[in-house]
C-alpha positions as CSV (number, residue, x, y, z in Angstrom):
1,X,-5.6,-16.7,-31.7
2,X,-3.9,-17.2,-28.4
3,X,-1.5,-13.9,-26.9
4,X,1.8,-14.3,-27.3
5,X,3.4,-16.2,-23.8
6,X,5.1,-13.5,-21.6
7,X,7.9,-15.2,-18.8
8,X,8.2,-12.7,-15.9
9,X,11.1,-13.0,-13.8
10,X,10.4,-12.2,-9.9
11,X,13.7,-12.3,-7.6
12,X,12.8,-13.3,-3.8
13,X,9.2,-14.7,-2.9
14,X,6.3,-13.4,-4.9
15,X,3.9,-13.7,-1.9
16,X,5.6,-11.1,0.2
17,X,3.8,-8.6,1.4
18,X,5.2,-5.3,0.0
19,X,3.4,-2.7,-2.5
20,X,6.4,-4.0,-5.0
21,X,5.8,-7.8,-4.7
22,X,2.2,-6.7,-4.9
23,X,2.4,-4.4,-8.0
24,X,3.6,-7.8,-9.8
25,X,0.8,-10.3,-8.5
26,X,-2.0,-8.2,-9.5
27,X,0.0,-7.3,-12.9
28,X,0.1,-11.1,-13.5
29,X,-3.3,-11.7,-12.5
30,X,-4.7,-8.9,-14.9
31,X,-2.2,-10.3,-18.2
32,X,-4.0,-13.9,-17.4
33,X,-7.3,-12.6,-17.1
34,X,-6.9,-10.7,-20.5
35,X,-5.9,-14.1,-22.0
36,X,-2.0,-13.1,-22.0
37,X,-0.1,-17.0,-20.9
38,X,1.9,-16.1,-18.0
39,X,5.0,-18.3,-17.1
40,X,7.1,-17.0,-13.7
41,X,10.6,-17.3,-13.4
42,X,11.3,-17.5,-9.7
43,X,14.4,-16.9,-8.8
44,X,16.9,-16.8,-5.6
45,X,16.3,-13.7,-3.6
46,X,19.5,-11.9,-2.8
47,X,18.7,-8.9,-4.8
48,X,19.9,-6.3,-5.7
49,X,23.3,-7.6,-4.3
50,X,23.4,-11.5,-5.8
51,X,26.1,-13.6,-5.8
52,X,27.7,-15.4,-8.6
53,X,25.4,-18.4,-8.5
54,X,22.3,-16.4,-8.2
55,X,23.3,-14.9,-11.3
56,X,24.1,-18.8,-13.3
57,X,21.2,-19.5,-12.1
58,X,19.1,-16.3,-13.6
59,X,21.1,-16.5,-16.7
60,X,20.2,-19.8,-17.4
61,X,16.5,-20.0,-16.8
62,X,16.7,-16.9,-19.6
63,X,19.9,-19.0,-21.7
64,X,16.2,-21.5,-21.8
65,X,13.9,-19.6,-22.9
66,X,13.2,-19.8,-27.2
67,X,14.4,-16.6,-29.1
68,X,12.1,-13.8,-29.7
69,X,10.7,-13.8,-26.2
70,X,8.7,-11.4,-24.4
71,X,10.2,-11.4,-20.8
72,X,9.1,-9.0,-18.2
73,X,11.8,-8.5,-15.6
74,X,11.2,-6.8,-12.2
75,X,14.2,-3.3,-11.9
76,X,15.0,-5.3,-8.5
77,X,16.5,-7.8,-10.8
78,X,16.8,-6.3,-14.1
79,X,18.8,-3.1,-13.0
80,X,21.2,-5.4,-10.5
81,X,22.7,-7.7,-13.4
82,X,24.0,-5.5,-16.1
83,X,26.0,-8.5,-17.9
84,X,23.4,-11.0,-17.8
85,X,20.5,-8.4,-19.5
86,X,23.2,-7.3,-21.6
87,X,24.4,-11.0,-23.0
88,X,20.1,-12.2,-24.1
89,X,18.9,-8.5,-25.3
90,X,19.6,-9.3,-28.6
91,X,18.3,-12.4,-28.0
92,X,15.3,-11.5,-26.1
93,X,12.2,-8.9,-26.1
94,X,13.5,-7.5,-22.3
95,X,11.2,-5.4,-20.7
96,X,12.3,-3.8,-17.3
97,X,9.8,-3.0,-14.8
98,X,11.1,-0.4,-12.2
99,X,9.3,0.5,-9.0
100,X,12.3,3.0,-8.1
101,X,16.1,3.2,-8.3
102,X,17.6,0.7,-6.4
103,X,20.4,3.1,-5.3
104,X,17.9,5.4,-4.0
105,X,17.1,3.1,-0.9
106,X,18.0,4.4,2.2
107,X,20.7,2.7,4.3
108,X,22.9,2.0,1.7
109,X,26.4,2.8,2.0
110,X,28.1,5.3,-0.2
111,X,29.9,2.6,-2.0
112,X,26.7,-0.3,-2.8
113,X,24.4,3.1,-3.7
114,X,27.5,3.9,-6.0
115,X,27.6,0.6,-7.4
116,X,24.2,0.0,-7.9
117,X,23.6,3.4,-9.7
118,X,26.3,2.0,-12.4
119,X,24.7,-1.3,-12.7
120,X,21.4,0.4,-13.2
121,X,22.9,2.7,-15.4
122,X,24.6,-0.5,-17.9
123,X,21.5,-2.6,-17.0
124,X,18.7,-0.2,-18.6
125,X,20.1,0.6,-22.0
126,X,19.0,-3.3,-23.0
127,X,15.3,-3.1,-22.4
128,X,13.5,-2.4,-25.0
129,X,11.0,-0.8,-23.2
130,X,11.3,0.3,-19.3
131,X,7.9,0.4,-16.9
132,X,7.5,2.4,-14.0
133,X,5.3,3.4,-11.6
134,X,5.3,7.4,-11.3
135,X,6.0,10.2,-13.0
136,X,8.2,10.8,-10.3
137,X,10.3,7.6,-11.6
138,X,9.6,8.3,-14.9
139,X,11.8,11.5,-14.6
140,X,14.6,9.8,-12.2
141,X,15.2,6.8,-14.7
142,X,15.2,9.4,-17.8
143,X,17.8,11.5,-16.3
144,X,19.7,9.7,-13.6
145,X,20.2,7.1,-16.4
146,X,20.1,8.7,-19.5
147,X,17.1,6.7,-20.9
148,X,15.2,8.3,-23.7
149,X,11.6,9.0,-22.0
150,X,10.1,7.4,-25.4
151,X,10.9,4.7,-24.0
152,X,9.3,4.9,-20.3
153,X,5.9,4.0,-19.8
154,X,4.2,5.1,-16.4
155,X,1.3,2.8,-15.1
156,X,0.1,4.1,-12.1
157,X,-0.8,0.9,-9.6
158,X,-4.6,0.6,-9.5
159,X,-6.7,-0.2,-6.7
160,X,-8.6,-2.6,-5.1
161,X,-12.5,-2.3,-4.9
162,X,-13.3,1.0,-2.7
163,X,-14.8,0.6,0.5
164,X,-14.8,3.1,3.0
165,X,-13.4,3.2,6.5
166,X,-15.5,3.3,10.1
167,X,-12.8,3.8,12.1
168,X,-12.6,2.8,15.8
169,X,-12.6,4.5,19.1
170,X,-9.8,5.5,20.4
171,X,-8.8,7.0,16.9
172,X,-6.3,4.4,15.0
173,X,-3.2,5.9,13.4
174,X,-2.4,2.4,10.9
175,X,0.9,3.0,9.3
176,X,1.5,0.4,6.2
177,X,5.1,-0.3,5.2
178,X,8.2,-2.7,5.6
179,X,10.2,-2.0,8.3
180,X,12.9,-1.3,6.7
181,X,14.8,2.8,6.9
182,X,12.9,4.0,3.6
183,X,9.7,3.6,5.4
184,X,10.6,6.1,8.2
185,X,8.7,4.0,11.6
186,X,11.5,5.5,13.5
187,X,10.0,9.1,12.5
188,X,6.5,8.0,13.3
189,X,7.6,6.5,16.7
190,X,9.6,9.6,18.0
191,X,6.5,11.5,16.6
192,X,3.5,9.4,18.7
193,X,5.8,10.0,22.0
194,X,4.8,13.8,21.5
195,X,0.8,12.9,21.7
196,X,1.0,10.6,25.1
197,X,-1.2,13.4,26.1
198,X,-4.2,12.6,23.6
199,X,-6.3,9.5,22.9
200,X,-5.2,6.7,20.1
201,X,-3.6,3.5,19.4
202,X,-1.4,2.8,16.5
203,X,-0.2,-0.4,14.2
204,X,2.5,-0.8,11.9
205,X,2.0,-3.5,9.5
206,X,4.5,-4.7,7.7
207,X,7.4,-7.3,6.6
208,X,9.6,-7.7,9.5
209,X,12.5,-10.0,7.9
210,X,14.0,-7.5,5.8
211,X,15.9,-6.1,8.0
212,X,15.7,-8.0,11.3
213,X,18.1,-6.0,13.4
214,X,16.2,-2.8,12.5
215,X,12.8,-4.2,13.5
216,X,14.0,-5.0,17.0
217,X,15.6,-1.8,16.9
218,X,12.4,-0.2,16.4
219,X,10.4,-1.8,19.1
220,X,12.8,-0.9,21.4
221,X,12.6,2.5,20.3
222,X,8.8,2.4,21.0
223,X,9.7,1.1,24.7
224,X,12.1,3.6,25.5
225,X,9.7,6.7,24.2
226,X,7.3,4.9,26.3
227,X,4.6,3.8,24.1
228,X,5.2,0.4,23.7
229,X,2.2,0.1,25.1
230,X,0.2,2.0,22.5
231,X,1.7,1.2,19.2
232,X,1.2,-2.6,17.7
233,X,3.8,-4.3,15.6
234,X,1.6,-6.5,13.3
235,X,3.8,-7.7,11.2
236,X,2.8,-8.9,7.2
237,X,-0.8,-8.9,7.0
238,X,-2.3,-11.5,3.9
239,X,-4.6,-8.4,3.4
240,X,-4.5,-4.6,4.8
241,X,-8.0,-3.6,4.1
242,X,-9.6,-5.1,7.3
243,X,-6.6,-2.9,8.8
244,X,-7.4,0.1,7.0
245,X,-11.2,-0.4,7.3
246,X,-11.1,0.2,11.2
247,X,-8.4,3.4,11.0
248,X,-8.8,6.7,11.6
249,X,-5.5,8.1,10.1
250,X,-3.0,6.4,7.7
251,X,0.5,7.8,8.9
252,X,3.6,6.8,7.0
253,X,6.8,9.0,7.3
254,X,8.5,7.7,3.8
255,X,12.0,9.2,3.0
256,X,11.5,8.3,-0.6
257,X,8.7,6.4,-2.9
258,X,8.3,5.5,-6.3
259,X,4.9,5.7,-6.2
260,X,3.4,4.4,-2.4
261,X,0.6,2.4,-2.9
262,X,0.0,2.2,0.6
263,X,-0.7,6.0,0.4
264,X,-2.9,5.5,-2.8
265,X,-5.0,2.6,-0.7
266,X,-5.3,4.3,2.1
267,X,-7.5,7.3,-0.5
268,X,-9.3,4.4,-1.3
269,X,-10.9,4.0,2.0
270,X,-11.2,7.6,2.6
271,X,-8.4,7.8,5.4
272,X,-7.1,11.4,6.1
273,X,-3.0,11.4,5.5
274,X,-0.3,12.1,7.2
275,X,3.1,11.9,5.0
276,X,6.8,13.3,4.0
277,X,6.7,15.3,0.9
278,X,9.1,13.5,-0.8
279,X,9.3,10.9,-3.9
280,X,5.9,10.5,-5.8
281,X,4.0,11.0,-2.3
282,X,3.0,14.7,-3.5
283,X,1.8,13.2,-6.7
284,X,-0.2,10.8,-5.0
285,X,-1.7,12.5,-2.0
286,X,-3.7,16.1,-3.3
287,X,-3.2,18.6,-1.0
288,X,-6.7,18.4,0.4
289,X,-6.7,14.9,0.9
290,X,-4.0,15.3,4.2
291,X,-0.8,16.5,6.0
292,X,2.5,16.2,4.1
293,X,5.5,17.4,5.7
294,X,9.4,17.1,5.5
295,X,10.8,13.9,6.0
296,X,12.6,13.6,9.3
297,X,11.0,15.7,11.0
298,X,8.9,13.9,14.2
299,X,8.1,17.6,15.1
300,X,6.1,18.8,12.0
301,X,5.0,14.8,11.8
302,X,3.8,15.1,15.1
303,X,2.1,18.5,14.7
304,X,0.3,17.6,12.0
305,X,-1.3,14.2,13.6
306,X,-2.1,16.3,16.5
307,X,-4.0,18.8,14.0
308,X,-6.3,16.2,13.1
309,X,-6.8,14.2,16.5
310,X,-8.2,17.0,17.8
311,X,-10.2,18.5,15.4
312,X,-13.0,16.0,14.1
313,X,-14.6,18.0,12.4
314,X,-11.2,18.6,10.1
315,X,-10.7,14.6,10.2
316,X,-14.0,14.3,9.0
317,X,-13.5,16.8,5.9
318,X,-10.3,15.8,5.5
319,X,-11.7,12.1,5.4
320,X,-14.0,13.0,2.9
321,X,-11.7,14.5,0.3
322,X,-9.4,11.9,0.6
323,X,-12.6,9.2,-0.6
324,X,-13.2,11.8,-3.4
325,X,-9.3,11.0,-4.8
326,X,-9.4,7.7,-3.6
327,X,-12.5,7.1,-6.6
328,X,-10.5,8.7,-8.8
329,X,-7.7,6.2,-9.2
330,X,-7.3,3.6,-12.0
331,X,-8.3,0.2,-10.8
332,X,-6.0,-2.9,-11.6
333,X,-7.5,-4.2,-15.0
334,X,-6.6,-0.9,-16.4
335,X,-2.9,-1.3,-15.2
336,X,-2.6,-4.5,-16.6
337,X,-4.3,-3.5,-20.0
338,X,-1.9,-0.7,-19.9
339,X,1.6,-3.3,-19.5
340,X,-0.2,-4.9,-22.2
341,X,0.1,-2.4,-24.5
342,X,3.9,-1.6,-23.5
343,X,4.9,-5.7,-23.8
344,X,3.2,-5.3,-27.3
345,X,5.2,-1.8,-28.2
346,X,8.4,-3.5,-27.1
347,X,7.6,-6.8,-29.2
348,X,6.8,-4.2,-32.0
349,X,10.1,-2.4,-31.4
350,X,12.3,-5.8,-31.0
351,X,10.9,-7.2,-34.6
352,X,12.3,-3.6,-36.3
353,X,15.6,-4.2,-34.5
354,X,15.7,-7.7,-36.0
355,X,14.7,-6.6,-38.9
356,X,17.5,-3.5,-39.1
């Protein structure tokens, strides 16, 4: 007998290159390979701030859909259009999945975090059942918003096939992250001017259209601590691992994550750590496996790199504990068997309400 068909709605383009965006292509990949029908609802993407037709247009793609079904919703939608959620959950088997608060980005103003904290405060109540992607977010949604924790379900992001790193010489510091003020570049940038007196490169991958104005901000930030001529801006990447698979140090000075599964691939290919202890970071990263220190801080960011350029012998050891927790996380098909479950808990739980 065929699975029940699941529509998941994705704001914004599901081929960017973000741990979020790619949290839901290998979710979707793993539902179809365990014979789950997949339909996407693409929609516009001004999230989490969308205007009035962004929202017609959501709420009629779900105003289409037959009653009784499943829909999987990504938080960056589901937690930004209270009234919409709110008008099919009685309707509809709504299932939100949250990679972290929205009003927990950094940049926001006082006002849009306040706003989107109340949105994602009325928005939540209608799922039936809420995925995350920590514990750390587990415990923010369940008392920043009230929601019963029966009803959160943490599935950790898996990982790709293992394969360990041969870094380069000079020593590559790869940093893997948007460029937007969450990911902390400016951090790392004023903490690489301190090491002009030791050997490296760096590279920052990551989505550059984000925030536009803060990506030209940042290279000219590298320019004027003069090492412009040391640190790459690579832009999106279709795939990091031939990136990570020549680095010698994964630095990314995160204000906050939800989970950072830049952080969880860079364990995967056994690269020694340097990060802010912050979000779900400490959950992630075991103290053994790198350098986490407060969040910005380019001193103590800068102090710790240093420890590790010029020790190999640390890097090394340091290395090699990292590969040890890198085989130790959950590969993809477990994730997605693990949304399985949840999608059939909240089918389970919207039949009783029907029922009631």
């Amino acid at each position: 007998m065929q699975a029940d068909r699941l529509w998941f709605g994705v704001p914004g383009d599901l081929e960017t290159r973000t741990g979020g965006y790619g949290y839901d292509r290998e979710i979707i990949g793993g539902l179809r390979a365990l014979g789950h029908p997949v339909e996407i609802l693409h929609w516009p993407g001004d999230f989490p701030q969308p205007g009035l037709d962004t929202l017609e247009i959501v709420h009629d793609s779900l105003r289409a859909l037959p009653d009784g079904s499943d829909v999987l919703i990504d938080g960056l939608a589901f937690s930004a259009m209270p009234g919409v959620v709110a008008a099919e959950a009685c309707r509809l088997n709504l299932t939100a999945l949250v990679h972290h608060p929205l009003c927990l980005e950094n940049g926001l103003s006082v006002s849009d975090a306040a706003r989107l904290e109340r949105a994602e405060h009325a928005a939540l109540p209608h799922a039936r059942r809420i995925i995350v992607t920590s514990p750390e977010t587990a415990r923010e949604v369940a008392t920043r918003f009230s929601v019963p924790p029966e009803r959160i379900t943490v599935v950790l992001p898996g990982c790709s096939p293992r394969k360990r790193a041969t870094p380069s010489s000079p020593p590559l510091i790869l940093s893997v992250g948007s460029l937007i003020e969450r990911k902390g570049h400016d951090t790392l940038i004023d903490a690489l001017a301190q090491l002009t007196d030791l050997d490296w490169d760096a590279r920052i991958v990551g989505n550059e259209s984000a925030d536009p104005p803060l990506a030209s901000a940042l290279r000219q930030r590298a320019r004027d601590r003069g090492i412009a001529n040391r640190l790459t801006f690579a832009g999106m990447v279709e795939n990091a691992e031939s990136e990570m698979m020549k680095a010698a140090i994964f630095a990314l000075a995160s204000r906050y994550e939800g989970y950072g599964m830049a952080f969880a691939e860079a364990l995967a290919h056994g690269l020694p750590i340097v990060g802010c202890r912050t979000g779900a970071v400490q959950e992630v990263v075991p103290a053994n496996a790198g350098r986490l220190v407060p969040p910005d801080d380019p001193r103590a960011f800068a102090d710790a790199l240093r420890e590790l350029l010029e020790d190999p012998v640390l890097r090394a050891n340091v290395s090699e504990n990292a590969w040890r927790a890198g085989q130790d996380l959950p590969g993809w098909p477990v994730a997605a068997q693990q949304v399985a479950g949840c999608l059939a808990e909240a089918r389970r739980l919207n039949r009783i309400g029907h029922r009631e």
